[in-house]
C-alpha positions as MATLAB code, in Angstrom:
seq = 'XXXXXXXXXXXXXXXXXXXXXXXXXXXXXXXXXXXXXXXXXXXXXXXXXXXXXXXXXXXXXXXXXXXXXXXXXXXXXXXXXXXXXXXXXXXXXXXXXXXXXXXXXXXXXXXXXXXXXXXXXXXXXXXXXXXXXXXXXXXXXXXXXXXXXXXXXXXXXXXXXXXXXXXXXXXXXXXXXXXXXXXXXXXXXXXXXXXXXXXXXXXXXXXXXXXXXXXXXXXXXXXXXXXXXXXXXXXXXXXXXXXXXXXXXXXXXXXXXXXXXXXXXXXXXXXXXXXXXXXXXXXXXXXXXXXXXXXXXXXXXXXXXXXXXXXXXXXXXXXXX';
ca = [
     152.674   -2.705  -17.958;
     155.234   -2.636  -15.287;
     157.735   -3.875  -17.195;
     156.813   -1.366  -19.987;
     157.321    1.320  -17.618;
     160.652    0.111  -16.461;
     161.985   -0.123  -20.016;
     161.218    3.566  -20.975;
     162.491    4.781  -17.418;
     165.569    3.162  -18.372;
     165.988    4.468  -21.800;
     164.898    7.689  -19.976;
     167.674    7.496  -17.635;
     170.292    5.768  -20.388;
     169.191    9.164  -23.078;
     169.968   11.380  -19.554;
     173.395    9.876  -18.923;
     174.879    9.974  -21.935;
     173.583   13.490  -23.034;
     175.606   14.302  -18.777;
     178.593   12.546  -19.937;
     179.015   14.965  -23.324;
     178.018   17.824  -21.915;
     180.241   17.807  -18.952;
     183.253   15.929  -19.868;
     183.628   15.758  -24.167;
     181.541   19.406  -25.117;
     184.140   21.694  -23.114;
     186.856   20.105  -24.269;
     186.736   19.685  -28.066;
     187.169   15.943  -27.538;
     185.600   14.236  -30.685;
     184.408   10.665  -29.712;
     183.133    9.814  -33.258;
     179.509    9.180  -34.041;
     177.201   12.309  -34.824;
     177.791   13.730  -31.456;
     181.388   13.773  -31.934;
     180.446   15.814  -35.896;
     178.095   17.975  -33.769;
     180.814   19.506  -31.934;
     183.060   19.546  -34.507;
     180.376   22.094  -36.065;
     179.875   23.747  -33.067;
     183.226   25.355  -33.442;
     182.361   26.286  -36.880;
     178.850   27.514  -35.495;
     179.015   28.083  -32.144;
     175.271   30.019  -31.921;
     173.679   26.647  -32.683;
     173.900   23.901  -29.976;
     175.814   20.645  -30.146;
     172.357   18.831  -29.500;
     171.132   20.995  -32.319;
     173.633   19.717  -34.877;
     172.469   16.100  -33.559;
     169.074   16.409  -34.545;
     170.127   17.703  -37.904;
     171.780   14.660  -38.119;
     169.848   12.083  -36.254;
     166.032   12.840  -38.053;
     167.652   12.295  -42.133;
     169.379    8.931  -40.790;
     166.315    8.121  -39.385;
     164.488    8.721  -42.275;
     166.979    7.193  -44.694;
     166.987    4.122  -42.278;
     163.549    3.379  -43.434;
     163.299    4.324  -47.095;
     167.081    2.452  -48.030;
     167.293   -0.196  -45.373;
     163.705   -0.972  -45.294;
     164.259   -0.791  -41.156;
     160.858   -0.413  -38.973;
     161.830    1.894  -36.596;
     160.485    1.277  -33.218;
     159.164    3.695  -30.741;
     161.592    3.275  -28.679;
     164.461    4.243  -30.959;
     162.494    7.303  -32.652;
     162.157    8.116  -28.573;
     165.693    7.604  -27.723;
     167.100    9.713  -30.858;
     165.101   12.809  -30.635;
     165.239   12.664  -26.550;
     169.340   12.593  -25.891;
     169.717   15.516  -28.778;
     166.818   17.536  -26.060;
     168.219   16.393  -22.999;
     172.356   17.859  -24.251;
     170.502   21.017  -25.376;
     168.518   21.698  -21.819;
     171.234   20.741  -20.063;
     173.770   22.644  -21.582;
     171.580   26.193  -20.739;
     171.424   25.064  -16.974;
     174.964   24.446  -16.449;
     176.457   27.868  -18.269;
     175.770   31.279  -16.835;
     175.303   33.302  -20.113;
     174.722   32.729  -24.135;
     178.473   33.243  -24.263;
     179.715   31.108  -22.299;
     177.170   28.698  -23.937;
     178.268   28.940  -27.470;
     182.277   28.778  -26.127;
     181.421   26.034  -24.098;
     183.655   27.469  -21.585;
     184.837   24.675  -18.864;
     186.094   27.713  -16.882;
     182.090   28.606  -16.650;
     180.855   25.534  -16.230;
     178.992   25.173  -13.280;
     181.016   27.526  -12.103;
     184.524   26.416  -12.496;
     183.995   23.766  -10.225;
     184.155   21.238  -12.930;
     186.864   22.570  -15.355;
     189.328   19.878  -15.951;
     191.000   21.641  -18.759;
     194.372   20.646  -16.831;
     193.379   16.760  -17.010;
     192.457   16.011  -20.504;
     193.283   12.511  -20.075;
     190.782   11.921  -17.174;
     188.336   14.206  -18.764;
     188.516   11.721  -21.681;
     188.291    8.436  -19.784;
     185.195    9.489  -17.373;
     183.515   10.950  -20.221;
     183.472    7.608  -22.082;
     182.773    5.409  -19.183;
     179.673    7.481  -18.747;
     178.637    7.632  -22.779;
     179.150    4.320  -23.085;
     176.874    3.081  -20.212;
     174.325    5.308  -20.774;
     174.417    4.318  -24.337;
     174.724   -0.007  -23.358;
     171.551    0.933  -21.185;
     169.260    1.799  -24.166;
     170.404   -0.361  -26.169;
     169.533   -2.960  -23.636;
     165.890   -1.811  -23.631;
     165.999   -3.088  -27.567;
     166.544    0.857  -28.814;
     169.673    2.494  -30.249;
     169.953    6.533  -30.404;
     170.677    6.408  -34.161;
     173.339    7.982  -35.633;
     176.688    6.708  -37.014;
     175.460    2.750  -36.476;
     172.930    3.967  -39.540;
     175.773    5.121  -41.794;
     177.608    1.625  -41.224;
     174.851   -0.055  -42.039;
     174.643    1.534  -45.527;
     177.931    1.165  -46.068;
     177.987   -2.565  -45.472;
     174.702   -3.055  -47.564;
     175.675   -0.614  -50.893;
     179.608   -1.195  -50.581;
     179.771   -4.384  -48.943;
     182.370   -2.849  -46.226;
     181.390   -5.253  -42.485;
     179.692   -3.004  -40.285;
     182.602   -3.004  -37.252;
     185.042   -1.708  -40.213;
     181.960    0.048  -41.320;
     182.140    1.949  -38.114;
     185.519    2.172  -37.861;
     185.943    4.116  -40.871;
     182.826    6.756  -39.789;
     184.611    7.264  -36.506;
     187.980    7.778  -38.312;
     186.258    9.898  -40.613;
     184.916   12.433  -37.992;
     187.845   12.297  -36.058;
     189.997   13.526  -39.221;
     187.400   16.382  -39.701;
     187.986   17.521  -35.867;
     190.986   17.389  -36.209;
     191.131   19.578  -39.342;
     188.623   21.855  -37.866;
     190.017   22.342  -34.855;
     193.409   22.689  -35.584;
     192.398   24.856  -38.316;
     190.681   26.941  -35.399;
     194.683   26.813  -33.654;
     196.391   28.270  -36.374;
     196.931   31.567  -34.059;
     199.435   29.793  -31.967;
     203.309   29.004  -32.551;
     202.440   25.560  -31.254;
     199.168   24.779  -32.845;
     199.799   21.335  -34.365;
     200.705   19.534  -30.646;
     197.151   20.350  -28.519;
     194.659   19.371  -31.654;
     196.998   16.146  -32.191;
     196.431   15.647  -28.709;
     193.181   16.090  -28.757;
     192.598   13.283  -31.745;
     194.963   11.006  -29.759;
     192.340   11.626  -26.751;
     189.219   11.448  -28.802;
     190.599    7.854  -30.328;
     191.203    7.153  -26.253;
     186.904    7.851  -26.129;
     185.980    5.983  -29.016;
     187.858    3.070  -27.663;
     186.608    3.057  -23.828;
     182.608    3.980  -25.241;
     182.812    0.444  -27.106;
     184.665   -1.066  -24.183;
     182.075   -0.184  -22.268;
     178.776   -0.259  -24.117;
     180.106   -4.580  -24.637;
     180.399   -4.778  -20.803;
     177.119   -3.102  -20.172;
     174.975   -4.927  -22.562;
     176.707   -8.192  -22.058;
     178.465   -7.993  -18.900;
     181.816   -9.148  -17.958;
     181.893  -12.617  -19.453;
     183.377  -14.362  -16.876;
     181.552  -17.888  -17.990;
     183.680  -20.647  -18.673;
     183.185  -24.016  -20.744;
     184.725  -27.042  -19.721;
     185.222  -30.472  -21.422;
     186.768  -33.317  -19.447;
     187.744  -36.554  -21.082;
     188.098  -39.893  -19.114;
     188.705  -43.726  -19.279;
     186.788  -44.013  -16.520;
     182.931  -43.548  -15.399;
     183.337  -39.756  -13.454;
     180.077  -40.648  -11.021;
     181.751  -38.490   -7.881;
     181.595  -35.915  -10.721;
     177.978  -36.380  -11.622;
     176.915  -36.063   -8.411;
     179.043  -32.803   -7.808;
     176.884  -30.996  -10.199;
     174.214  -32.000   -9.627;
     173.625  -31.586   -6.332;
     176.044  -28.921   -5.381;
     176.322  -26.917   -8.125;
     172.421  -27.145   -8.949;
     173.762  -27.355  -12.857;
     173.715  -30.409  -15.409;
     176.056  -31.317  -18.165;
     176.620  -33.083  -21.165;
     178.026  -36.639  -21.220;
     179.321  -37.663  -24.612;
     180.053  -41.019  -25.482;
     183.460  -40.575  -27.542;
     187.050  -42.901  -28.147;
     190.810  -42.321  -28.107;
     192.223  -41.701  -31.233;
     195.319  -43.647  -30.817;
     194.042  -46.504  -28.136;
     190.127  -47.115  -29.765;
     189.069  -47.241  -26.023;
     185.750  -45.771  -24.914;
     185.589  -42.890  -22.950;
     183.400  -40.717  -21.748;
     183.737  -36.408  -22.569;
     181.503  -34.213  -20.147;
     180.667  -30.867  -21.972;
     179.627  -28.206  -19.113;
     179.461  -24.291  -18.730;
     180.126  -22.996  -15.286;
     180.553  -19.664  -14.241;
     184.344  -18.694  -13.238;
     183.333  -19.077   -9.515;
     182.577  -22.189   -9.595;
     185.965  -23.498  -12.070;
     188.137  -24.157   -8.534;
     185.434  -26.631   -7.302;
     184.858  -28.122  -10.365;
     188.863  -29.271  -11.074;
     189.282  -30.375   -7.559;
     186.533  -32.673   -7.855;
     187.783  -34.080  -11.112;
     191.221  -34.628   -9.782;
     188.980  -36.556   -6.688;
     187.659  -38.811   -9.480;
     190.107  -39.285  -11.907;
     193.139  -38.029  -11.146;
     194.517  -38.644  -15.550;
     191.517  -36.928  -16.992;
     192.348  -35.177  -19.773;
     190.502  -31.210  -19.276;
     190.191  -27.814  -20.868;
     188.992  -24.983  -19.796;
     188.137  -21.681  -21.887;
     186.042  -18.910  -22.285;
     182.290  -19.355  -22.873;
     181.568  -16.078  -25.108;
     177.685  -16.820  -24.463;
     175.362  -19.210  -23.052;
     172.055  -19.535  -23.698;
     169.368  -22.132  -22.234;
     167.634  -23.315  -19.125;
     169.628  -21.471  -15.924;
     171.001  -19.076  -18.833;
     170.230  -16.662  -21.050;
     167.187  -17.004  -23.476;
     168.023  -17.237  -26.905;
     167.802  -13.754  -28.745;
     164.778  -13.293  -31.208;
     165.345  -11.116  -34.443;
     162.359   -9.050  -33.404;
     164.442   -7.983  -29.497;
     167.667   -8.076  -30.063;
     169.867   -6.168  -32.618;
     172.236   -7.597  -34.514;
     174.190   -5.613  -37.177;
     176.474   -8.045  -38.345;
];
């Protein structure tokens, strides 16, 4: 039950942070990130009486619905929690933070909260804190084993009817919304001698968000990475080695029985997955034992096992690919 709990306060607080992050740093500014959020305000400037979070729910409830009857998906509670929440949560928030139903439907930064958060002079950091703050709230559901629906839907129809993979898949919705903002918008421009520049700028800064959100949602759900694999091959028994970690790292390893191509001697390989800490001790103590080993070190993308991760089940962990 505990556990339970935690989960939906965390998709709670994931739904809360990313509806913050639009609807203080992407809403004001026209900044399309992609997605159905990024379409939603893209019609907000068409339709600026109905709310961005409005337009999401417009969107969010078909996918939903077309997620079950053409993908044959079972929607968990979660999920079905998670999409109708954040659309809520952009909406509520949005009528606490302006002063009046104009300055709503303008989604005037010079209003917001005041003024004391209008950053319409720093579109660049606007853009960058904005993702950082989507894309963690969004890695935080979807750590919980729930997605907020949207565009991920639309990939995933596209890779099963056209056979497109789902990270082009995505790609090509994000460019797609990105193209309409930018029509939109600089449609909504036209007024000005110089109306191409600022919505150009904007796409370059919306491409900028779509970027850093992925960035960021990767780090969040997987973290940084930072675990190595090493293999080290030598003519000689590597017991100093054994005993290294073993007993100081509190780890085990692999030993491999293998020979040298060119001389037919027997070696032995040791296959073992440290974390980048622990890489320094780990070559000193080889040189300590042999000195001619033969070692590589590289990136361990993931590791799963005892003192690891547990292996992901099809039923908790989602894997569009």
């Amino acid at each position: 039950m505990k556990k339970t709990l935690s989960a939906w306060a965390k998709i709670l607080l994931g739904c809360l942070i990313l509806a913050s992050g639009f609807v203080f740093f992407i809403n004001p500014y026209n900044i399309v990130p992609g997605g159905v959020y990024g379409a939603s305000i893209v019609l907000h400037n068409l339709f600026p009486s109905i709310q961005v979070g409005t337009f999401g729910y417009m969107f969010d409830i078909p996918l939903l619905i077309l997620s079950v009857v053409l993908l044959g998906a079972k929607l968990g509670t979660r999920t079905i929690a998670a999409a109708l929440t954040t659309p809520l949560l952009m909406n509520v928030l949005s009528r606490l933070v302006y002063p009046t139903q104009e300055a709503l439907e303008a989604l005037d930064p010079a209003l917001l909260l005041g003024g004391c958060l209008d950053m319409s002079d720093h579109l660049m950091l606007t853009s960058i804190i904005g993702a950082v703050i989507i894309g963690f709230g969004t890695g935080l559901v979807i750590r919980q084993q729930a997605t907020t629906g949207g565009s991920d839907i639309v990939a995933m129809l596209l890779q099963k009817y056209c056979h497109i993979r789902f990270s082009r898949a995505i790609l090509l919705v994000d460019g797609a919304v990105v193209g309409f903002g930018l029509l939109v918008i600089g449609l909504g421009m036209g007024g000005t001698d110089n109306a191409g520049q600022p919505a150009l700028y904007l796409s370059f800064y919306s491409l900028i968000s779509i970027f850093i959100i992925s960035r960021v949602i990767a780090y969040t759900i997987n973290g940084a990475k930072n675990d190595k694999l090493i293999f080290v091959i030598s003519a000689q028994p590597l017991t100093e080695l054994h005993h290294y970690i073993l007993r100081d790292l509190d780890r085990t390893a692999t030993c491999i029985k293998s020979s040298g191509l060119y001389t037919g001697a027997d070696k032995e390989m040791l296959f073992l997955v440290v974390s980048y800490k622990e890489v320094a001790g780990v070559k000193l103590k080889i040189k300590e034992a042999d000195p001619r080993a033969f070692v590589v070190v590289t990136d361990a993308y993931d590791a799963f096992g005892e003192g690891w991760k547990q292996l992901p089940s099809s039923a908790s962990e989602l894997q569009p690919e």
